[in-house]
N, C-alpha and C positions, 0 to 999 in steps of 0.2 A: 374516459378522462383519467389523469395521471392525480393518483388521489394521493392526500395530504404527507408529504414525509419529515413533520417537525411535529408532533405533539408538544406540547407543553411540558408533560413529564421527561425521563429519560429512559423510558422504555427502548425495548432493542425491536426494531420492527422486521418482519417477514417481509422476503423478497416475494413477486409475486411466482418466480417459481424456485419453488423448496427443494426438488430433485434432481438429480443429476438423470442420464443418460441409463445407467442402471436403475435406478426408482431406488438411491440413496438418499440420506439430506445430504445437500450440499455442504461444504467444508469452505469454512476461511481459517487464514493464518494471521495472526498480526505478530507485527515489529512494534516494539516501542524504546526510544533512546532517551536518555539520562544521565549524568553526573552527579557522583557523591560515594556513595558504598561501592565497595569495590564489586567484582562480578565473585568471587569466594563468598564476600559476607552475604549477597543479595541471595543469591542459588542457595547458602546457609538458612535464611529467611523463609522462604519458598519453601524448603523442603519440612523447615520445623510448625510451617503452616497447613502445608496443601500435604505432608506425606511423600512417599516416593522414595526412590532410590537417589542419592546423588554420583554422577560418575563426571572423576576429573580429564575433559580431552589435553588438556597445558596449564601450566599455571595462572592462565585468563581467560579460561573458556571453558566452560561447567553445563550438563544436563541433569537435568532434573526427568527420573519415567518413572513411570505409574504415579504421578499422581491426581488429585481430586480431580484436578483442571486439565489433565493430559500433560503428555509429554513438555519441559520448557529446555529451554536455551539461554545461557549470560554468556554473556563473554563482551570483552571490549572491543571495539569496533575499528578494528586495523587490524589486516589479516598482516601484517606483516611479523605480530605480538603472535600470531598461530602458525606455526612453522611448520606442522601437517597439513596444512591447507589448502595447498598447492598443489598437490596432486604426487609431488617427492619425495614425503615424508619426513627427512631431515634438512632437504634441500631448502638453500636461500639462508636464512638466519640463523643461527645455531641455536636448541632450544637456551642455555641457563642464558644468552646474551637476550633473547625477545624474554624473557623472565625479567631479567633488568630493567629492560628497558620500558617492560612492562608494568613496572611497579612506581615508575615514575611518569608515565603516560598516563594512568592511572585518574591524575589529578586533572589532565585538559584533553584528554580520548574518551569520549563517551564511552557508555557502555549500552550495549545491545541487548535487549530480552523477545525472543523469538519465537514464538508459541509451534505447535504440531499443526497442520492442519485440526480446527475444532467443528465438531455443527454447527450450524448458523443458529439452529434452535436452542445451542447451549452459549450462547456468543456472551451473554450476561453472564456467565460466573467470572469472565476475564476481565472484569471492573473489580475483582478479589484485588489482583494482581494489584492493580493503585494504591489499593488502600494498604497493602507490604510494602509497598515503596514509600510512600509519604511514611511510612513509621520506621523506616531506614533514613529517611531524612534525603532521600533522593530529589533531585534540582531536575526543573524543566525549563522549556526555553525563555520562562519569560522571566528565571533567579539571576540573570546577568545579561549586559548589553551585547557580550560576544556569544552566548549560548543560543544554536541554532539546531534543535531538536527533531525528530520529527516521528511521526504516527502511519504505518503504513497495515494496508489492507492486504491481502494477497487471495480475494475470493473466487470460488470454482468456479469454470465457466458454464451453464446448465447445460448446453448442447454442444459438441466441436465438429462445428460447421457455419459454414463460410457466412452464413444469412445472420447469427447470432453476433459470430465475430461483429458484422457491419454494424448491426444494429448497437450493441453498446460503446460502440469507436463513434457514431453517430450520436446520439444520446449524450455521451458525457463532453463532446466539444460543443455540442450545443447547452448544454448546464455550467459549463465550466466558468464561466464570468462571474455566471451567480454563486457558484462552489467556491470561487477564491473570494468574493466579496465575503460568504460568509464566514470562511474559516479565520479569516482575516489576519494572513502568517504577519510575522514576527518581521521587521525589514532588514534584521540581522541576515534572514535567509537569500532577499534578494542581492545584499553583498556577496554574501560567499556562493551565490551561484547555484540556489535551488533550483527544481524542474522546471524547466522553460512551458509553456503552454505551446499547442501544434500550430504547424506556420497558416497563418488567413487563408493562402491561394490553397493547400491542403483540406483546410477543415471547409472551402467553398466548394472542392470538388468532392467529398465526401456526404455531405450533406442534403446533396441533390436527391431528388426520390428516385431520381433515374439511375442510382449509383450504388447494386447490387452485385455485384462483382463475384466469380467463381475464389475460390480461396486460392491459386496459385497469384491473379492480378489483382487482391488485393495486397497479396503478401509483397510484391513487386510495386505495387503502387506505395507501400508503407516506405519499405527498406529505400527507394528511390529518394522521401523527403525525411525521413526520422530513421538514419542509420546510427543509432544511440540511446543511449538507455534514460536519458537524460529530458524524460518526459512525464509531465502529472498522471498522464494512466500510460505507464509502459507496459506494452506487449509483446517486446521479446520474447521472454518465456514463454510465451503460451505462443506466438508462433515458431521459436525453436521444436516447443513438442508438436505443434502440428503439422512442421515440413522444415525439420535439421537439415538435412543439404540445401534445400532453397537459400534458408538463413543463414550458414555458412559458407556458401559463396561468397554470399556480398560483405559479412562479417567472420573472417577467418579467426579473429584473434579477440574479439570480443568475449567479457566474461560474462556468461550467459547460463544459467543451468534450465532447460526447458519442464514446464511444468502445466499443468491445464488449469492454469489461474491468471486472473487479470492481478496487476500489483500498479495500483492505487498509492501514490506517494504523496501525502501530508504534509505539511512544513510544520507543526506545530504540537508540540508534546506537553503537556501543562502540569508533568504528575507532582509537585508540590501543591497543587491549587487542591484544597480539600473539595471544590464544588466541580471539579472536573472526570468528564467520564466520556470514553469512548462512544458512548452512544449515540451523541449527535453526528458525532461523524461518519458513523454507520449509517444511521437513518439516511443522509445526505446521496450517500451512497444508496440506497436503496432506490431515491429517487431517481440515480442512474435508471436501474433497472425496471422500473415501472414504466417509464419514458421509453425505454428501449422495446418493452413488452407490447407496445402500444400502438402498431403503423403505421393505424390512418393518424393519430397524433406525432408521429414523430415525421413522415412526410408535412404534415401542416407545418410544422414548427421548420421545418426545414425548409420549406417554402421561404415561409415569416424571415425567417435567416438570411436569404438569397436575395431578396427585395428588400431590407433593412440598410441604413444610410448610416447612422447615428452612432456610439462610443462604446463600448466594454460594457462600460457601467449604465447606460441606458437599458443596452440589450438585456444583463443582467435584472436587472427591473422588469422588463416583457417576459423573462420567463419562469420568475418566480411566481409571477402568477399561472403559471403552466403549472408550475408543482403544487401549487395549493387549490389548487383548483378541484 
């Protein structure tokens, strides 16, 4: 059975598997967005906190390595403010004009903090990271009616192969009603066009028990209904690194960097809330993977899915009791 993934406290909990393919821990990355200090003063913060070296890649876009917490990333969230970014180096904007322009974006362009891949058993020191921000005075999505923030995951995949892939693409369209019930974004973000959830006739052909797929007809069955990035668990990346020309056929022009991580997208950042911490939203996530770990429960539940009648928000309700169970 798929055991509890919400304690009470806000412990960071263990996925049920800890290593990767070489017998590493596994590594996640988080994103986390915000408005108020600039990405200079915030990567200034950081570094007079956690240590490290600071190196400036433009005038809006800062690393932070070596330090406590591992390597981080500021920078404002428009690559158009980063004029190396693109692969031309000076090509597209001239840098002192994205410097301008950046300094007045500044005030309504988020800014971005981008962690290294961390261990999943080190995932709690990145709850530091808030409590620098709330003392910069940094805004989350719920300081104003148009701030639409958000909290993203980018966790390793424990195995790259095709039965894994299925099984957590399985797993979190079946949690997913219950994961947007609880996160319960912000409706600033359904205005401006946060991640769509995957289309019914998809997540009813994927959830069958009988739908085990070799990794080329999954990858061809994805790209066929979800040619975009523009989804609550996007898998691009991770199927760009598992088969770049497959995915570049059907998406020649699409920006994609492939990586063997799932990237888990959030709608809801909260870092002025002094009671706010990543960790439920991790655990949440974990209930991914426990689900996904689990066969014969995740064929049941997938059955339960296929035979169900009833609304979002009911199903939601039938499978929170799966998680706590």
């Amino acid at each position: 059975m798929v055991q509890s993934a919400l304690p009470t406290s806000i412990d960071f909990l263990s996925p049920p598997v800890l290593y990767n393919e070489r017998g590493e821990v596994r590594t996640v990355g988080v994103e986390i967005e915000f408005v108020g200090p600039s990405a200079e003063r915030t990567v200034q913060a950081l570094q007079e906190a956690l240590g490290g070296h600071l190196i400036e890649v433009d005038p809006h876009s800062f690393a932070l390595k070596d330090s406590s917490i591992g390597e981080l990333m500021v920078e404002l969230d428009s690559r158009i403010l980063h004029p190396g970014k693109n692969g031309g180096g000076q090509k597209g904007v001239l840098p002192k004009i994205a410097a301008l322009f950046g300094f007045a974006a500044s005030y309504l362009v988020p800014c971005e903090l981008v962690t290294a891949p961390t261990p999943i058993n080190h995932l709690q020191k990145l709850d530091r990271i808030l409590e620098i921000l709330r003392g910069l005075g940094a805004k989350g999505t719920q300081d104003a009616p148009f701030y639409a923030f958000g909290l993203h995951f980018n966790p390793e995949i424990p195995c790259q192969d095709a039965s894994t892939v299925t099984a957590f693409l399985k797993s979190f369209v079946l949690l997913n009603p219950w994961l947007r019930r609880e996160v319960s974004p912000d409706r600033t973000r359904d205005l401006l066009g946060f991640a769509d959830p995957f289309p019914p006739d998809y997540v009813h052909l994927i959830v069958s028990p009988d739908y085990w797929p070799d990794l080329p007809r999954f990858i061809n069955d994805y790209l066929a209904v979800n040619p975009t990035r523009n989804r609550d668990l996007d898998l691009l990346p991770l199927l760009h690194h598992l088969d770049q020309d497959r995915v570049r056929a059907m998406l020649p022009s699409e920006k994609i960097n492939g990586r063997p991580t799932f990237h888990y997208r959030l709608p809801d950042a909260r870092v002025s809330d002094p009671g706010w911490s990543i960790a439920p939203d991790w655990n949440r996530w974990v209930a991914v993977e426990r689900l996904a770990s689990d066969r014969a429960m995740l064929d049941l539940v997938g059955n339960t899915y296929l035979a169900f009648k009833g609304e979002d928000k009911s199903w939601a309700n039938i499978v929170e009791q799966v998680v706590r169970s």
